[in-house]
N, C-alpha and C positions, 0 to 999 in steps of 0.2 A: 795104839788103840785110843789112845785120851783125844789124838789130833783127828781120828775120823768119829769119832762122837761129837766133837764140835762142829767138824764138818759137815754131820746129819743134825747137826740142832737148828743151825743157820739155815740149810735147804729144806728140811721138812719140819721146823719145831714152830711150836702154836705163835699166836700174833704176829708172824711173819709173810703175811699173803702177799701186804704191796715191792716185798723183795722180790717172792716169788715172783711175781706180774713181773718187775721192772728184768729180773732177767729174762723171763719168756721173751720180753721184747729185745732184749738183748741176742739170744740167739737163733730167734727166727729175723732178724734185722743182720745178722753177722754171718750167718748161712748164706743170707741173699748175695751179702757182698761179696763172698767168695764166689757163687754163682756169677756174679755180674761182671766179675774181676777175669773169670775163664773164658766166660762166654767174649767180653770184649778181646783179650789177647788171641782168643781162638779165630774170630771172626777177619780182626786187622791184621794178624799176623801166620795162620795156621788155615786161611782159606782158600780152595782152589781158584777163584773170583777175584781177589785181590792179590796184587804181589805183594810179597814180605822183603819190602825196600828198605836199608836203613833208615828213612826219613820216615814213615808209616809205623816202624819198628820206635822211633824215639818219640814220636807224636802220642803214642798210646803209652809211653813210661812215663810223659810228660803230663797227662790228663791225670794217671796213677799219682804224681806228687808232688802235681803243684799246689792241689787246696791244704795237704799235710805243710807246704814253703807261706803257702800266702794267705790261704782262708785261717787255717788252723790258732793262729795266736791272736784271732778277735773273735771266736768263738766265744770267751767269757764275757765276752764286753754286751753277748745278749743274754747268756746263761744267767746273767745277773738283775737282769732288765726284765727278762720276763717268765712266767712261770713255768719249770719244764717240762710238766707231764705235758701243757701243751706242745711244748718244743716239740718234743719226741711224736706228739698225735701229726702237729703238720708239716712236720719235716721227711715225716714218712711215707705219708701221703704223698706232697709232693715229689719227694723223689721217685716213687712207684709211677707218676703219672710223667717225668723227667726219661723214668726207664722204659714205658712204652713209646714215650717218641723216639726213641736209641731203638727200641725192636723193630717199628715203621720204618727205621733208616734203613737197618740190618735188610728187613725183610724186601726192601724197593732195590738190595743193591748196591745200598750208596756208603761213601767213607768219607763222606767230604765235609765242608765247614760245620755243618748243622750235626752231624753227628760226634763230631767233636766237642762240641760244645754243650749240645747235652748231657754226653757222658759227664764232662767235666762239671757242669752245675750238679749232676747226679751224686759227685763223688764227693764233691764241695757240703754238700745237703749232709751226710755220712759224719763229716766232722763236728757239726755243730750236735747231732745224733749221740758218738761216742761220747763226746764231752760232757754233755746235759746227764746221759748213765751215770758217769765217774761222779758228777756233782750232786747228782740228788741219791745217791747210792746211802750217805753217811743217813737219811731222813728214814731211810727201811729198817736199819737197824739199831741195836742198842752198839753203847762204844766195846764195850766187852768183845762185841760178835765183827765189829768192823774190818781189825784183821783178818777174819777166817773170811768175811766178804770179799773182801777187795781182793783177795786170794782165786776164790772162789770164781768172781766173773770175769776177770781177763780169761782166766783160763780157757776156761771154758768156750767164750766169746771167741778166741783164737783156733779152739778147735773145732767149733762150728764151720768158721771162715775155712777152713782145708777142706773140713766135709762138703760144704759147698762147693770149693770148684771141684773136687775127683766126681762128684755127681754131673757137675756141669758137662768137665772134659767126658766122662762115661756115654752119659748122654747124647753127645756131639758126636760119638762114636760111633754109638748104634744109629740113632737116628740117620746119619750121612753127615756127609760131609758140605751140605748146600748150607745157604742163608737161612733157609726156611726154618732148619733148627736148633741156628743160632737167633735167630726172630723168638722160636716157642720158649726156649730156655730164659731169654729176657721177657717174654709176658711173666711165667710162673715167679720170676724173681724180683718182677711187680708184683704179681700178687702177694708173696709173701713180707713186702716193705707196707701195704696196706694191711695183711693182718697184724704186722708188727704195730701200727699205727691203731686197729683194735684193741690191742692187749692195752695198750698205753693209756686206750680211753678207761680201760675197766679202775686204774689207777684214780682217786680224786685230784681233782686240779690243783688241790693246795699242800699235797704229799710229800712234793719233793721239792719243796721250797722254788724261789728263798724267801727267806723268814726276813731276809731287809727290804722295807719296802724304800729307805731311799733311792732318788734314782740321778746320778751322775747325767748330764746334760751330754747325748750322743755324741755330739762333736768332740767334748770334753775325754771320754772314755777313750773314744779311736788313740786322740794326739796320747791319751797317758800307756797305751800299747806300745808305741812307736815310741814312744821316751824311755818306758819298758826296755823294749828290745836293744835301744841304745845305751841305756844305763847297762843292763847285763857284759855287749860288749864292749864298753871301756872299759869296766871290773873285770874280765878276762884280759885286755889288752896291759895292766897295769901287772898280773899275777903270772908268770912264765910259767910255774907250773902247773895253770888252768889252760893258760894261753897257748902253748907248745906243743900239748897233746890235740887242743882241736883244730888248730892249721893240720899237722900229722894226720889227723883222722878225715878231715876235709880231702887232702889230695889221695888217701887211700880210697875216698868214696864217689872220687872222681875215678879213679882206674877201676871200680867196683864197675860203676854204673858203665866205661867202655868195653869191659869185661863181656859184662851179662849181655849186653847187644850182638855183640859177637859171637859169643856163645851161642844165642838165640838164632842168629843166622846162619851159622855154620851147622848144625840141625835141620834146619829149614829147607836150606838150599844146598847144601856141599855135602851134609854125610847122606844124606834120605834124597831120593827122588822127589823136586818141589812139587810133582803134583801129589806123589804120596802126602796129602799136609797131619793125616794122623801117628804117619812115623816119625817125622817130623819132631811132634806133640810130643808123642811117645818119650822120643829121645831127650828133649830139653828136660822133662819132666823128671826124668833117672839122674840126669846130670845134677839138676837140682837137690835132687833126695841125697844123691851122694854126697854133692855138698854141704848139706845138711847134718851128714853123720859125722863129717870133721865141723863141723861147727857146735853141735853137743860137745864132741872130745876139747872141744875149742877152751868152753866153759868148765869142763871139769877139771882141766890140765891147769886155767891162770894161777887159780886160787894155788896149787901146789907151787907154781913157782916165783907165786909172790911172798910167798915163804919162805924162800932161797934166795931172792937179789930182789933187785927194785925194781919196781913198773915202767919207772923210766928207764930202766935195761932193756926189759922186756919187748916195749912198743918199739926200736931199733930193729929190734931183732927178729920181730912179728914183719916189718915191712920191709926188709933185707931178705925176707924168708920168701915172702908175697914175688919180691921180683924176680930172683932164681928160681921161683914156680915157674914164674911166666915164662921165661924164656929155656927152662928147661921141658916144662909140660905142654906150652902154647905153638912151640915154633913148627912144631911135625903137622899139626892143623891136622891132628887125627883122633878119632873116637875114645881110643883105649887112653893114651898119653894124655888126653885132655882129663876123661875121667878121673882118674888121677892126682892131676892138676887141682883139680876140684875140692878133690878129698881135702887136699894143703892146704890149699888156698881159704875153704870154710876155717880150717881150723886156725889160720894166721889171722884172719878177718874178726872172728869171735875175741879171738885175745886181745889182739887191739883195742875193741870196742869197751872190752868189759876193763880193761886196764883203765883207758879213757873216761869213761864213767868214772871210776872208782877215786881218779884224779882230780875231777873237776866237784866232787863230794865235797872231798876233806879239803880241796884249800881255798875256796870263794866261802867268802862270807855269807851265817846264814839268811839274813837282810836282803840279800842277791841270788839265792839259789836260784829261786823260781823264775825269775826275770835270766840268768845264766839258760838256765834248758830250754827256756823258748828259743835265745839265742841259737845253743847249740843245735836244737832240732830244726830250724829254719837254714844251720848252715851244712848240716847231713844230708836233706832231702835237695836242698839246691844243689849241692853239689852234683847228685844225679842227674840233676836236671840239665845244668852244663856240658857233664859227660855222654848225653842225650844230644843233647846239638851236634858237641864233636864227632860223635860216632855216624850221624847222617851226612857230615860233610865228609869225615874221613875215609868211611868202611866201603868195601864196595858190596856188592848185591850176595855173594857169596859166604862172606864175612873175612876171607885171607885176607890180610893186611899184616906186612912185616911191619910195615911202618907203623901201625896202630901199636902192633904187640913194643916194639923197641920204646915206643910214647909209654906206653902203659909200665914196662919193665924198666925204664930209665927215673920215671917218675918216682915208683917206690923204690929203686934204692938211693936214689940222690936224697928222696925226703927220710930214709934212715940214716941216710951219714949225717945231715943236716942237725937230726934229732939227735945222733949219739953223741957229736960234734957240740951242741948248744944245750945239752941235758941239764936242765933244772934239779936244782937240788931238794930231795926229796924230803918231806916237814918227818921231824921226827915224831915217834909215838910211845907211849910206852906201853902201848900193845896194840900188835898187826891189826886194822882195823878190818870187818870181815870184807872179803869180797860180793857185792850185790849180783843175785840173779838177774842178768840181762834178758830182758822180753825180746824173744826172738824175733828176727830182723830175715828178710828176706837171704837166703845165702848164697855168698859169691861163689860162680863158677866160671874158671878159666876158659 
């Protein structure tokens, strides 16, 4: 009772309006991007008009995360430079006016360089959006309330994002299955990145700081990212037990990202009729949700068994679990078994992560945290990205590939012998330190 009285103090208690505003803009901005997120995987990948090729299929995972690999860790370098209630008003704009030229592309047809490329500045725009939130977030409220805030707007912001694409995909459904209403879904979800850009003006320009008006000389800023990002990885490189766990978690999120292409295409083209592309939708979508439910049990099961043995046990045996999925769930390249698959596979995937995390916590110094998680999230999402190449040169149009599955299944258990074989010894405590809730991550399915 005490936690949901703070949580109505913060969302409706007096002197709190510019919270109010700054998440309106939050999730009519994080709505859209779920919308824009559907709409694009619907149109490149799930439309009668286009084939759903592996190259087409990693061209659009690739648009999804590379400004999270490459835009994302110089986001601050303007967050700091300049005011960002403005941020927020022309970043939104622009991206709304980014996303009607993705609808023009949609609606003429086309998939080609230009609509790549806007997508990609569109989603690039999103980063600098997210971040400018988190940063002028502490300026809405008192420090009391910052807790229940910072609580309060991922949340949220993330279930907005879902609500958006099942409206999108809904949408797509009814409307047909042409360009044309994958064209109308990306106007609306322009329009809603210019209302988000309204709310933002209602905001005062000087609300959400920053309050330093020194200003570090741009050139200056970039290179100290980049010394950033290198200092993080030598201090991981020097720490085995920071170090061990994100190589391990890199090549599980290399067979993740082979994984999900595959997946994705074997829905597409092999279990559904390719021209059906809403069964298609359908199916990928179940597979996901499933995997999804082993990935909740994922997070609730670590914490119990890091109770019991060590993390560094655990990640072994999380990715020794990952490869006998694969090759026990993957190899029949059938609906049910794969399903399945999925379930395990979420929940091996969440352990890992959340074990990961919790390692690279407690043993980098706190001097280097924040420069460490730039590191490590620029080498989670790359790694997708790689497994995005692979999977366009590997997979064929179908998505069967032994040879993928044996790459993908040889990978994780060579990299759990590796790990059980070279395990770091764990820092002692004198009490289990808790397990963090991991913010959910897109979930593998086999």
């Amino acid at each position: 009772m005490k936690s949901l009285r703070q949580l109505s103090s913060v969302v409706f208690g007096p002197g709190l309006r510019w919270f109010r505003l700054l998440l309106t803009v939050r999730l009519i901005g994080q709505f859209g991007d779920g919308a824009f997120q559907a709409a694009l995987a619907t149109y490149v990948v799930f439309s009668p008009q286009n084939a759903a090729t592996p190259t087409k299929v990693a061209e659009a995972f690739a648009v999804l995360l590379l400004p999270f690999t490459v835009v994302g860790p110089f986001a601050g370098v303007f967050l700091d430079r300049w005011r960002r209630r403005q941020m927020l008003l022309w970043a939104n704009l622009t991206r709304a006016l980014l996303v009607l030229g993705v609808a023009a592309c949609a609606a003429a047809g086309s998939a080609g360089l230009l609509f790549y490329l806007l997508a990609l500045a569109g989603f690039s725009a999103n980063r600098f959006i997210l971040a400018g939130l988190s940063a002028g977030l502490p300026h809405t409220v008192t420090g009391k309330q910052l807790i229940i805030a910072n609580a309060v707007s991922p949340t949220l912001g993330t279930l907005a994002t879902t609500i958006g694409a099942g409206v999108s995909v809904v949408v797509h459904a009814v409307a047909g299955r042409g360009s044309g209403s994958v064209a109308g879904v990306l106007v609306c979800t322009a329009g809603l990145y210019a209302l988000a850009g309204i709310f933002a003006l209602m905001i005062p320009a000087h609300a959400l700081g920053p309050t330093n008006t020194a200003r570090t000389p741009l050139r200056s800023a970039f290179g100290s990212v980049v010394r950033g990002v290198a200092a993080g990885a030598r201090h991981v490189l020097g720490r085995p037990a920071a170090g061990r766990p994100l190589a391990a978690i890199a090549v599980s999120r290399f067979c993740y990202g082979a994984v999900t292409i595959m997946t994705l295409l074997l829905f597409r083209n092999s279990f559904n009729n390719p021209h059906d592309t809403n069964a298609g939708l359908a199916g990928f979508a179940f597979a996901v949700g499933v995997s999804g439910v082993g990935f909740g049990l994922g997070a609730v099961a670590t914490p119990l068994v890091a109770r019991r043995t060590s993390l560094h046990r655990w990640i072994p045996l999380c990715l020794a679990g990952s490869g006998v999925v694969e090759l026990a769930f993957g190899a029949p390249f059938r609906e049910l078994p794969l399903l399945i698959g999925a379930f395990l596979l979420g929940f091996f995937a969440q352990g890992q992560k959340i074990s990961t995390d919790t390692l690279v916590q407690r043993t980098v110094d706190d001097a280097f945290r924040g420069r460490v998680f730039v590191f490590y999230d620029m080498l989670y999402n790359g790694a997708f990205v790689v497994a995005a190449a692979f999977s366009a040169a590997a997979l064929p149009l179908d998505g069967k590939s032994f040879v993928v599955l044996g790459v993908v299944s040889g990978a994780y258990l060579l990299a759990g012998l590796w790990y059980a074989l070279r395990r770091p010894q764990e820092p002692l405590s004198p009490r289990p330190e808790p397990i963090p809730a991991d913010e959910p991550t897109t979930p593998a399915v086999p």
